[in-house]
C-alpha positions as CSV (number, residue, x, y, z in Angstrom):
1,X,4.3,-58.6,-35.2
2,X,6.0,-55.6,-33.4
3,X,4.9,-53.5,-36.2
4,X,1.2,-54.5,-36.3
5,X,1.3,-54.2,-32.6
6,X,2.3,-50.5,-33.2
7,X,-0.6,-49.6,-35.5
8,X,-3.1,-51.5,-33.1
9,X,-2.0,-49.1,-30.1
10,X,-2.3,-46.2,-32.8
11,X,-5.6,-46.8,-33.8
12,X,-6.6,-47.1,-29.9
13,X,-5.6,-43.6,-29.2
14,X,-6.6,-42.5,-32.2
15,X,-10.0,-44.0,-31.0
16,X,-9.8,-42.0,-27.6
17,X,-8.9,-39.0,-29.0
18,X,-12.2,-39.0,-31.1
19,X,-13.9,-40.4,-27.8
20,X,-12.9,-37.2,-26.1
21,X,-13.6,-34.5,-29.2
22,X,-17.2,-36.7,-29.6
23,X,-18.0,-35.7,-26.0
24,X,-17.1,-31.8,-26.5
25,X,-19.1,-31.3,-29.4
26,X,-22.0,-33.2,-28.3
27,X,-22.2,-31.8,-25.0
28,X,-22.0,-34.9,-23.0
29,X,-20.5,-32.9,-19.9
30,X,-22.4,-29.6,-20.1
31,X,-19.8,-27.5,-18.0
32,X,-16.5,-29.1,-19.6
33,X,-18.1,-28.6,-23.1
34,X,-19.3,-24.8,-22.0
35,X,-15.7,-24.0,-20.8
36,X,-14.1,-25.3,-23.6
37,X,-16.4,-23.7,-26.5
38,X,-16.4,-20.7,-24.1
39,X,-12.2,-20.2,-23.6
40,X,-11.9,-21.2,-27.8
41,X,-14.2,-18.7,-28.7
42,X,-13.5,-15.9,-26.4
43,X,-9.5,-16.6,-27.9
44,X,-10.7,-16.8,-31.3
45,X,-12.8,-12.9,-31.3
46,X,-9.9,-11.7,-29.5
47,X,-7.2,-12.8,-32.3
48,X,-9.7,-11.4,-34.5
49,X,-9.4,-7.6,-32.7
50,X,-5.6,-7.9,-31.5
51,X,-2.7,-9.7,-32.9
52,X,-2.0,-13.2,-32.0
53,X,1.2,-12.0,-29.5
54,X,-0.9,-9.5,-27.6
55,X,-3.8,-12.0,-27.2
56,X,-1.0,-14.5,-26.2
57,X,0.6,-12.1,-23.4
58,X,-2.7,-11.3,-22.0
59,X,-3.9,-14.6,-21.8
60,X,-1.1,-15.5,-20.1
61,X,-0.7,-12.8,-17.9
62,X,-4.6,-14.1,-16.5
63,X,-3.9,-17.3,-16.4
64,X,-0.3,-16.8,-14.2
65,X,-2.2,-14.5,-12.3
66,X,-5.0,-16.5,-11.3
67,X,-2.2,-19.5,-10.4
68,X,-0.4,-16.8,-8.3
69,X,-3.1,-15.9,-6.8
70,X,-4.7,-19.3,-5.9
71,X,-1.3,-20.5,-4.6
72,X,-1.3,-17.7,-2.0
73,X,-4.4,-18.1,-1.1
74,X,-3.5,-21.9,-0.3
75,X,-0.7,-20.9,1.4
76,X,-2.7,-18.0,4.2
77,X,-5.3,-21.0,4.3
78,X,-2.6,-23.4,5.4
79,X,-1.1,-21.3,8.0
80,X,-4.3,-20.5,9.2
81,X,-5.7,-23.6,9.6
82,X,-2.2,-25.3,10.5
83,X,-2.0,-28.1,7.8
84,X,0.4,-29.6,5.2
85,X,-1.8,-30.1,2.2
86,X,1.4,-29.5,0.2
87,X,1.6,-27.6,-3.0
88,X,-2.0,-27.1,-4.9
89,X,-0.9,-28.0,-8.2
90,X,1.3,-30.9,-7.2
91,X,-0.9,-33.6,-9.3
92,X,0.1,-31.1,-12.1
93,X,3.3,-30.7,-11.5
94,X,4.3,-34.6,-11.7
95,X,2.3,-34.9,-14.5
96,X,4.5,-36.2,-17.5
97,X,4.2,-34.3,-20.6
98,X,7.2,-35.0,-22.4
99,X,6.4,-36.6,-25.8
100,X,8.1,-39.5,-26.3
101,X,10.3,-41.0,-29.8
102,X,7.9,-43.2,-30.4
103,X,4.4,-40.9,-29.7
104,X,6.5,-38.2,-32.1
105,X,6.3,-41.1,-35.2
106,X,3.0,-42.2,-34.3
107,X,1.8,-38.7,-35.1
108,X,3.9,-38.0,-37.4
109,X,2.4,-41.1,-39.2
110,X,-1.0,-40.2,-39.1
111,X,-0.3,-36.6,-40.3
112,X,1.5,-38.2,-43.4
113,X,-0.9,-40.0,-44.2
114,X,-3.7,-37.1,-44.4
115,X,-1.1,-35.0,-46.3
116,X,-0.9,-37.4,-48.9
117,X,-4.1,-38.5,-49.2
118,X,-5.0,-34.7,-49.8
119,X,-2.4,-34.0,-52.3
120,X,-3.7,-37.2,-54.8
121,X,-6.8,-36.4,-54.1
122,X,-6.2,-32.3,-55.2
123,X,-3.8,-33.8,-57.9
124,X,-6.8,-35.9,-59.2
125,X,-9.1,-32.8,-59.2
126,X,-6.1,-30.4,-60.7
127,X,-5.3,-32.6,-63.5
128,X,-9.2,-33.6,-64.4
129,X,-9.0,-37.8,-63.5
130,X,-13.0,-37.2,-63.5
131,X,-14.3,-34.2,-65.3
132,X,-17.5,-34.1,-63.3
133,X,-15.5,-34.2,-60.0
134,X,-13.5,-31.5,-61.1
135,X,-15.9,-29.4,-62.2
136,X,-17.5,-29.8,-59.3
137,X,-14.1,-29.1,-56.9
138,X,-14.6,-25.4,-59.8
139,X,-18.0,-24.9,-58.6
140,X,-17.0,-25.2,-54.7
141,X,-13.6,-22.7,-55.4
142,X,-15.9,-20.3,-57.5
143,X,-18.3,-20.1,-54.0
144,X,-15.8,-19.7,-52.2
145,X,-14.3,-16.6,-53.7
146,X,-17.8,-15.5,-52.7
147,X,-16.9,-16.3,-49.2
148,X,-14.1,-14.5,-48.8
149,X,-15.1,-11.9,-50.3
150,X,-17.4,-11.4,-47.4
151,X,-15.5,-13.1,-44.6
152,X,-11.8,-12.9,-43.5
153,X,-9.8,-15.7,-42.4
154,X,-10.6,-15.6,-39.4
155,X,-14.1,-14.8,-39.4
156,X,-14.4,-18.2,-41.1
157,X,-12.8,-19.6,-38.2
158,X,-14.9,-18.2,-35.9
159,X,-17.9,-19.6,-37.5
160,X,-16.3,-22.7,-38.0
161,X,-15.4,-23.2,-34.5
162,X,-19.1,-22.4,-33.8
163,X,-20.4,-24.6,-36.0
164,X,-18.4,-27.4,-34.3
165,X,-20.5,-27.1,-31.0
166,X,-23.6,-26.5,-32.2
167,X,-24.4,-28.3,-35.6
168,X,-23.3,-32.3,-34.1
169,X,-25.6,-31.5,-31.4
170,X,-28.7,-29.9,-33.9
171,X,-27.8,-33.0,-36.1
172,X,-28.4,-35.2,-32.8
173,X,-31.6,-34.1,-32.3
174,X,-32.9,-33.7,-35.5
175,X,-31.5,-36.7,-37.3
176,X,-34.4,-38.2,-39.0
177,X,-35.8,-34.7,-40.6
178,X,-32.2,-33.7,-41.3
179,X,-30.9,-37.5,-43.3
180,X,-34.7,-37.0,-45.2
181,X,-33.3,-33.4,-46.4
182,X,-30.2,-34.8,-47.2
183,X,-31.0,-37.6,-48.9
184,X,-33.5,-35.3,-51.1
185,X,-30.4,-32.9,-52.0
186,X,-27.9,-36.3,-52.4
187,X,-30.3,-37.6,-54.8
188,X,-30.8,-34.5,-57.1
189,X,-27.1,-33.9,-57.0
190,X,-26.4,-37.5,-58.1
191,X,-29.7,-36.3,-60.8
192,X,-27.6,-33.8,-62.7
193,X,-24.5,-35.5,-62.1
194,X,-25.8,-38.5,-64.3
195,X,-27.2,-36.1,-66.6
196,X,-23.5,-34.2,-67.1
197,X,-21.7,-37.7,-67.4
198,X,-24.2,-38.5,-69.9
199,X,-23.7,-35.4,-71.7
200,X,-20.0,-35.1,-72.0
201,X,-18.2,-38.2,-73.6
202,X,-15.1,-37.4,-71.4
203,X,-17.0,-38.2,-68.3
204,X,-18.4,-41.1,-70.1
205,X,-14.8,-42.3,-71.1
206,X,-13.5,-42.0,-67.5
207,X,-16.0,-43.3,-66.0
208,X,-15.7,-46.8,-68.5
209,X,-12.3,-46.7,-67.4
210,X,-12.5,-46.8,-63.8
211,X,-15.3,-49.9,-64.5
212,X,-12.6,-51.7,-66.4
């Protein structure tokens, strides 16, 4: 009972947490969305030009200097005006964020958990469970190669990060266009995937086996 009441908390915050990424991505708040996609991506060119402890220092350095600065400016205010507001970043300050045991294994569970579902799902590809699948896990490395070949690391990341805020949202307000697009491609990929299985026994004989 314990246990299952442990997973039911879990899956609540694991429900929030996509709440709050849902309403970044799609823009629900303009200004929080803009200062987040703004902050990431001005980090993410800068890593790109410096190294990561230079870009970390600087940061830094802006952000103590604007809290500095704003708690001086709080502090001539007070004197001036002759009040006790108390200390601008109090609410901050006693905010607890010390991870607890418990929120420590509930993450650590749920990162497990994708870890092994990717490594039987690569060790299914790898090892050819489905021919088609794995030729088709080729055919995405093989374009990929491409990629690199034109992009870096972080380049990718960049346009990844990009792609986050602005593709949900493009999606949003084109759905019905986009899923008829989709479902066009989806269908024609399923075409010559039919037409491989039937054309290679193997693919034939694993897919009999999965039936069975």
């Amino acid at each position: 009972m314990e246990c299952a009441m442990e997973h039911l908390k879990l899956l609540r915050e694991i429900e929030f947490s996509k709440e709050g990424l849902e309403s970044l991505i799609y823009w629900r708040d303009v200004k929080k969305s803009g200062a987040v996609f703004g902050a990431g991506l001005t980090i993410l060119i800068a890593m790109s030009l410096f190294s990561l402890i230079s870009v970390f220092s600087y940061v830094s350095l802006l952000a103590l200097f604007g809290t500095v600065s704003f708690r001086i400016y709080k502090n001539v205010l007070q004197a001036v005006q002759k009040t006790s507001e108390g200390h601008p970043f109090k609410e901050y300050l006693d905010t607890d964020l010390t991870l607890s045991q418990e929120k420590v294994q509930q993450l650590s569970t749920v990162a497990v958990a994708h870890v092994n579902a990717l490594l039987t799902e690569l060790r299914r590809l790898f090892l050819v469970e489905d021919l088609v699948d794995s030729i088709k896990f080729g055919v995405v490395l093989y374009c990929l190669t491409y990629v690199g070949a034109i992009f870096n690391g972080m380049t990718c990341v960049i346009i990844a990060f990009v792609a986050l805020f602005t593709l949900p949202k493009v999606y949003e307000n084109n759905k019905q266009s986009i899923d008829a697009y989709l479902e066009l491609v989806r269908s024609k990929i399923l075409e010559v995937s039919d037409k491989i299985k039937a054309a290679v026994p193997i693919g034939k004989k694993a897919e009999t086996e999965k039936d069975k």
